[in-house]
C-alpha positions in Angstrom: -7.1 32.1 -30.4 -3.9 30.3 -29.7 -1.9 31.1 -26.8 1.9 30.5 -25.8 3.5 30.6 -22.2 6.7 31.0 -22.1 8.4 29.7 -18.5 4.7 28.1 -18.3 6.0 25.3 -16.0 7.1 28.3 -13.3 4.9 29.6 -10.5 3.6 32.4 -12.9 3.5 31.0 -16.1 1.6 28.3 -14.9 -0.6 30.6 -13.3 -1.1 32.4 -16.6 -2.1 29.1 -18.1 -4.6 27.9 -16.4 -6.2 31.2 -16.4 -6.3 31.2 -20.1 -7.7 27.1 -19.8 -10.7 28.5 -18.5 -11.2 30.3 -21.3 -13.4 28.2 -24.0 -12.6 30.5 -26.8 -9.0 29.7 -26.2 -8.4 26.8 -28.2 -4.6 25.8 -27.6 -2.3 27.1 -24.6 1.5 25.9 -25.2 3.7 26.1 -22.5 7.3 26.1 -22.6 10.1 24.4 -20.3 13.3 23.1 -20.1 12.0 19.5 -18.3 9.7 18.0 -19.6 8.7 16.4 -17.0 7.7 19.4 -15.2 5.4 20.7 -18.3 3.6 17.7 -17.9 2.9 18.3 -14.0 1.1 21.2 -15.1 -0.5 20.4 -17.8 -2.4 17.8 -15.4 -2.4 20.5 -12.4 -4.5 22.4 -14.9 -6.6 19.8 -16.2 -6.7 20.6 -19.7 -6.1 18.8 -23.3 -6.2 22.0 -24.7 -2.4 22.7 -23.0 0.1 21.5 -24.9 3.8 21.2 -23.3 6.7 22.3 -25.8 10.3 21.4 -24.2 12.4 24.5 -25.5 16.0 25.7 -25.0 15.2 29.7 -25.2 18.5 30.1 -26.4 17.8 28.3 -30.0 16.3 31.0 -32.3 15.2 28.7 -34.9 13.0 26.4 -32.3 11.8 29.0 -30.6 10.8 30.8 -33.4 9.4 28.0 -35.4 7.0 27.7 -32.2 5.8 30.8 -31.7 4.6 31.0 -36.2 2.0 28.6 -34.8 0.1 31.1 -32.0 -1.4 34.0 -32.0 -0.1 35.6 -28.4 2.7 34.7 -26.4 3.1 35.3 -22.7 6.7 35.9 -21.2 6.9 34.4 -18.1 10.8 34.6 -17.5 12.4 34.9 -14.3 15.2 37.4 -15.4 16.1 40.1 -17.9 18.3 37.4 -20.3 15.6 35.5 -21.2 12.8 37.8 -21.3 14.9 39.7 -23.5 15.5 37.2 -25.9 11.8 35.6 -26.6 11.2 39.0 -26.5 13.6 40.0 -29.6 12.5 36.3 -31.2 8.8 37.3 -30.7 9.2 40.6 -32.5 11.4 38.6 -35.5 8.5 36.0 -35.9 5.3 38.3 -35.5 3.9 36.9 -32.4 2.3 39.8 -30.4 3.5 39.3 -27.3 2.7 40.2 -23.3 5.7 40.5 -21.2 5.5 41.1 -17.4 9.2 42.2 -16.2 9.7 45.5 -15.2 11.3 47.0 -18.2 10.4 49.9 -20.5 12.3 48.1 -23.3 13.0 51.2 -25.2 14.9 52.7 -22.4 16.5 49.4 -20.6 18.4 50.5 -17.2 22.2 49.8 -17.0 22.6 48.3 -13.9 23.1 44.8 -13.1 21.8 43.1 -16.4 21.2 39.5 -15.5 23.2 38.1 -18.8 21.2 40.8 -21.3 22.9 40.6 -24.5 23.1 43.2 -27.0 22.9 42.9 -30.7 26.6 43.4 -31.7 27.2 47.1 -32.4 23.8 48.4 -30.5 23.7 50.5 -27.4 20.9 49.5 -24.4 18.6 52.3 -25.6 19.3 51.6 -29.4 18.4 47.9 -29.0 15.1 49.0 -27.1 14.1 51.3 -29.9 15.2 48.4 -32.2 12.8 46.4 -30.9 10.0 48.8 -30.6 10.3 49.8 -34.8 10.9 45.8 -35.7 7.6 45.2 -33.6 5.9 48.0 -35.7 7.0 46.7 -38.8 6.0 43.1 -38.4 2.6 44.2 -36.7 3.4 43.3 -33.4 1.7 44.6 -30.1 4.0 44.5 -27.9 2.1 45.4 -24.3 5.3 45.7 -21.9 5.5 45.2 -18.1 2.1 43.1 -17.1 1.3 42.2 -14.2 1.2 43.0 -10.8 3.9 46.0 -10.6 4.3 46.7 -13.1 0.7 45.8 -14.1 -2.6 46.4 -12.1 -0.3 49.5 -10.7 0.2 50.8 -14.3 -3.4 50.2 -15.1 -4.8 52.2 -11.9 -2.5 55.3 -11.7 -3.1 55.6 -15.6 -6.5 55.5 -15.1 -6.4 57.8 -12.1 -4.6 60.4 -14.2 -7.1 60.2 -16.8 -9.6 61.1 -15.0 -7.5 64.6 -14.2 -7.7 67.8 -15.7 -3.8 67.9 -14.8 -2.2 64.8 -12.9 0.8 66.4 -10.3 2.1 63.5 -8.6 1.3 59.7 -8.3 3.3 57.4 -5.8 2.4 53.6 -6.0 3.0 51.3 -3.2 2.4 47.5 -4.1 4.0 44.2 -3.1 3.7 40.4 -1.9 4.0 39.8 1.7 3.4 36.5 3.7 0.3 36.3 5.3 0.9 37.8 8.7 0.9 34.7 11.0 3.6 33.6 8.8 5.7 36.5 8.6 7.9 35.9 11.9 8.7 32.4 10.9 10.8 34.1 7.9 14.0 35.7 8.1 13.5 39.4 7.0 9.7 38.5 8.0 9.3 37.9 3.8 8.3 34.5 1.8 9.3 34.1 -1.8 6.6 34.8 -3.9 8.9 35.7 -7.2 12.3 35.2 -8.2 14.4 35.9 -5.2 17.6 36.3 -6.9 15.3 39.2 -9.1 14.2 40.9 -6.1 17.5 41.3 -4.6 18.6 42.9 -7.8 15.9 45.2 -7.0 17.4 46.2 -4.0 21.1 46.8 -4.7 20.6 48.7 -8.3 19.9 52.9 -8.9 17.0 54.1 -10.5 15.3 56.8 -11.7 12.3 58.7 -10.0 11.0 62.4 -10.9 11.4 64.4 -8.1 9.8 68.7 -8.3 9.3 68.3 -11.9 13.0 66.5 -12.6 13.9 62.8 -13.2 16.7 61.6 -10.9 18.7 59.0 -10.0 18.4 57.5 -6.4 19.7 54.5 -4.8 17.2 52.2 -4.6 14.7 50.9 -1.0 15.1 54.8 0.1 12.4 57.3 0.3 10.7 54.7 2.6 7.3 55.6 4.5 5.5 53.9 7.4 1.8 53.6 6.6 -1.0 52.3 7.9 -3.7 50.2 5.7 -7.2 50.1 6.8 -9.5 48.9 4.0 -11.0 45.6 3.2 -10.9 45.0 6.6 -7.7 44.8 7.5 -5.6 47.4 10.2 -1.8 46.7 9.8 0.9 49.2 9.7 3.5 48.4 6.5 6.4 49.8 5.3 7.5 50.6 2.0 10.6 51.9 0.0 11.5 53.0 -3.3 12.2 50.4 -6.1 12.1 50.2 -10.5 8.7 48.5 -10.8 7.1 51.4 -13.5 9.4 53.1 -15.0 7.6 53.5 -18.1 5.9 56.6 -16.3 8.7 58.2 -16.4 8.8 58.2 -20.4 4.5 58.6 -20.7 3.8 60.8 -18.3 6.1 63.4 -18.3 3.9 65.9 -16.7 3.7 64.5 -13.5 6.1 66.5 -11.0 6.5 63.7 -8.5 6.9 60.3 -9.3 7.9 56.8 -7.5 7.2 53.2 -7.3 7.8 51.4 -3.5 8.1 47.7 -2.5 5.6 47.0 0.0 7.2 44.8 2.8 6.3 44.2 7.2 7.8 46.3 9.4 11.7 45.0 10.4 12.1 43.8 6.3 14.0 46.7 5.0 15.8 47.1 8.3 17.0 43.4 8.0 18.1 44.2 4.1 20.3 47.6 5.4 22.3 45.1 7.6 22.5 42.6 4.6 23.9 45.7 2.8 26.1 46.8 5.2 27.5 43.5 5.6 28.6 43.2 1.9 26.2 40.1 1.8 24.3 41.5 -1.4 27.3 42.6 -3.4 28.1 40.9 -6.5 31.5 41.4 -6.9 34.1 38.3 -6.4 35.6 38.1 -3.1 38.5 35.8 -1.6 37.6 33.6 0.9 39.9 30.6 1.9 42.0 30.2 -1.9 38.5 30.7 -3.5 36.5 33.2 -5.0 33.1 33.5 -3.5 30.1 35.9 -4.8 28.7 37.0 -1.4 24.9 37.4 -3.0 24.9 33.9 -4.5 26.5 32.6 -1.2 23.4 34.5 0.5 20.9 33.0 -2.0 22.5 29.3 -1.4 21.8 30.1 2.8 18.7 31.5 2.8 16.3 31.0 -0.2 15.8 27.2 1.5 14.4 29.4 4.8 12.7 31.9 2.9 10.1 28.7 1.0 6.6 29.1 1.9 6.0 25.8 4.2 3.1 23.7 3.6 -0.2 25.7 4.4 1.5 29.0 4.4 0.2 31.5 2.1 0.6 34.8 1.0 -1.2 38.7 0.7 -0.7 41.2 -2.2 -0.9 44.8 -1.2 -1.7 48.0 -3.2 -2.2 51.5 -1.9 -1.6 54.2 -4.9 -1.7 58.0 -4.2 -2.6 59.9 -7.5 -3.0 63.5 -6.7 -4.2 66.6 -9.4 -6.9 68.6 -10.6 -10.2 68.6 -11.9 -12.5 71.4 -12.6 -10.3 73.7 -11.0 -10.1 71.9 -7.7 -6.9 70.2 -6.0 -8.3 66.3 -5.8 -6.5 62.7 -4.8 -7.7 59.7 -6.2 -6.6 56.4 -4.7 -6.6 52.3 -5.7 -6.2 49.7 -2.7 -6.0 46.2 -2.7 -5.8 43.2 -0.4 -5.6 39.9 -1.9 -5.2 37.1 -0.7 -4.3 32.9 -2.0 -6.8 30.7 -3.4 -6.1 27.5 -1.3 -8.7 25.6 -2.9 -6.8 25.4 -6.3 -3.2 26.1 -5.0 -2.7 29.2 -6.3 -1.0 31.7 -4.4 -1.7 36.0 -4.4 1.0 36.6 -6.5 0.4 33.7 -9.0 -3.5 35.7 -9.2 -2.3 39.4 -9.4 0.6 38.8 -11.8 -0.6 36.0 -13.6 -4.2 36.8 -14.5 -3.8 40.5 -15.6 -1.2 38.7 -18.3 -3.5 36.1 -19.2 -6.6 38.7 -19.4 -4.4 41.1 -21.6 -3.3 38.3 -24.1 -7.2 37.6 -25.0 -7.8 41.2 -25.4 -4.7 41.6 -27.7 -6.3 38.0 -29.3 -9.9 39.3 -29.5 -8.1 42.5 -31.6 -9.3 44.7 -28.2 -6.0 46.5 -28.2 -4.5 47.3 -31.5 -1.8 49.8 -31.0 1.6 48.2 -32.8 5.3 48.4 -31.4 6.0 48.5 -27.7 3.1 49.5 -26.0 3.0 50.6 -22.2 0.4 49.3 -20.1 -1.3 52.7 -18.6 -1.6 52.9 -22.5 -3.1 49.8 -23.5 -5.8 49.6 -21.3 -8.0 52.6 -21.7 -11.6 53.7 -22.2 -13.7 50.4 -22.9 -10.8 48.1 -22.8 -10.2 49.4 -19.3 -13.4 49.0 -18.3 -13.5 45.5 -19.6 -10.0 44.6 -18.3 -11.3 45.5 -14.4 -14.7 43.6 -15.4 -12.7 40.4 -15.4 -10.5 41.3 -12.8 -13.5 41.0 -11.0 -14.4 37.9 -12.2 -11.5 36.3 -10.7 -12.3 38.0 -7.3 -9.6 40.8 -7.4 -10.8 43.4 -5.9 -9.7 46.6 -6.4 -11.2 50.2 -4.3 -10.9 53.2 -5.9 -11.5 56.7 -3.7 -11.9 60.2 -5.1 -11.1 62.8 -2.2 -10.9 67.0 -2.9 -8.1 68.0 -0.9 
């Protein structure tokens, strides 16, 4: 098996490779970049010569699809929806089955703030997503879509949770990365970049939809937001969380769940620090005047505060899952919930969200490569991994020391 990272000089990406390095069976693992230079600091972070750096411009189909004919699973490791979107479209063109770990259901794409996306002249957003879900069937592509951490491991435990129903009702996940708490204060908005910044504060600003008594609606998004108190693996903190687009694909597989919502985990004072952010115009995106120029108050923001918002040296971070699936089986009203605490592997350098994003990726490409999951077109993760594959998937999860507690309660 051969097995292509795209952005594989990021955080993530690199993540994903040296994941699949340790893999013996996994006899090549390209990883593209813009700098060279930068490939080749990770190629020796990992330690391989079985990863090989390929300097690509994502933006020239030819290349790009000339590299991926040589592979037999690409990761996308992008940063935003432009470029996923586009190795995504060249992957489906060229045959490469493909793992991609933004938060999209790429047959339904949301409207709002696109990040660049560009359409196929003459092709609406949903037209172009079911465009690429029948050109992925027809060249034989799986296409598993939104891998990761959310979506991801939060896909893969509420799916399994509402398989194990008679009749799933409601299922509300709660998941995100958080600095370690002795860290947090030294932050503004007690938070530490852990993913694409500029990503996340998209996140915050756009609408989305969530099913609410048996209806899918649109709601702004970081409301709905609950105070909650996690007290497994050890730990006793109170967290807050709020409503944000992580899984929508739910929305489109499991249609008969009456409730439905994905929240950003965060410390307590975050999403009161964002509300003033808001209120303040700081996250807007429009062009405003400002001394004979034209400013965009969110990049301004980003230029301030992304320096402050860099992990310093020693810092690490925690990834927190707490999902709520509630139903019934054999005639009785039960919940049955996932939690997680993980935290960074300092000994290699690799943070909590490099593990819980990167490795589920890395894990699903080998069982698309070992012919595990065989389903063609765009295929959702609660749907991928199922039966024995699920099994197998949470088997190496294990491995890797994430740990993952799931409860079965009658209520």
């Amino acid at each position: 098996m051969k097995a292509l990272v795209f952005g594989g000089s990021g955080k993530i990406g690199s993540a994903v490779a040296w994941d699949l390095a340790r893999d013996k069976e996994v006899e090549a693992i390209g990883i593209t970049g813009r700098r060279k230079e930068a490939l080749e600091d990770t190629k020796k972070w990992i330690g391989s010569d079985r990863v090989i750096p390929h300097v690509l411009d994502v933006n020239d189909r030819d290349a790009a699809i000339k590299l991926m004919k040589q592979y037999d699973v690409g990761v996308c490791a992008m940063p935003d929806r432009r470029t996923s979107y586009r190795i995504v479209h060249f992957a489906v063109e060229a045959g490469l089955n493909i793992v991609d770990m933004l938060e999209e259901y790429h047959r339904r794409p949301d409207a709002f703030e696109t990040e660049g996306l560009e359409l196929p002249r003459g092709m609406t957003l949903n037209e172009y997503g079911d465009w690429l879900h029948e050109t992925a069937r027809k060249n034989g592509v799986t296409f598993v879509d939104g891998m990761g951490f959310a979506p991801g491991l939060s896909n893969v435990t509420v799916g399994h949770a509402i398989r194990q129903m008679d009749k799933a009702e409601s299922a509300i996940a709660r998941v995100g990365g958080i600095p370690a708490k002795e860290y947090a204060q030294k932050h503004p908005l007690r938070y530490m970049i852990t993913w694409a910044f500029e990503h996340v504060l998209r996140e915050y600003m756009i609408k989305l939809n969530v099913v609410k008594d048996g209806q899918v609606v649109e709601v702004p998004a970081i409301g709905d937001r609950e105070t909650f108190l996690f007290d497994k693996f050890g730990q006793n903190e109170q967290l807050q969380c709020a409503v944000t687009p992580g899984m929508p694909s739910f929305i489109f597989s499991r249609p008969e769940l009456k409730e439905f919502a994905e929240k950003t985990v965060r410390w307590p004072g975050h999403w009161s620090g964002v509300d003033t952010l808001k209120e303040c115009g700081l996250l807007d995106i429009e062009p405003h005047d400002f001394d004979g120029h034209k400013i965009i108050p969110r990049k301004f923001l980003l230029s301030l505060i992304t320096p402050r918002l860099q992990p310093l040296e020693g810092e690490t971070d925690v990834c927190v899952m707490y999902n709520t699936t509630r139903g019934v089986k054999n005639g009785k009203k039960i919940k049955i919930e996932h939690f997680m605490w993980d935290t960074a592997d300092t000994d290699n350098g690799i943070s909590s969200m490099m593990r819980v994003t990167g490795f589920p990726c890395a894990i699903t490409a080998k069982l698309i490569g070992e012919g595990l999951i065989k389903e063609t077109g765009i295929v959702t993760v609660e749907d991928a991994l199922k039966g024995e594959v699920h099994d197998r998937f949470m088997k190496e999860l294990k491995k890797r020391n994430i740990d993952i507690l799931e409860t079965v309660e009658e209520i």
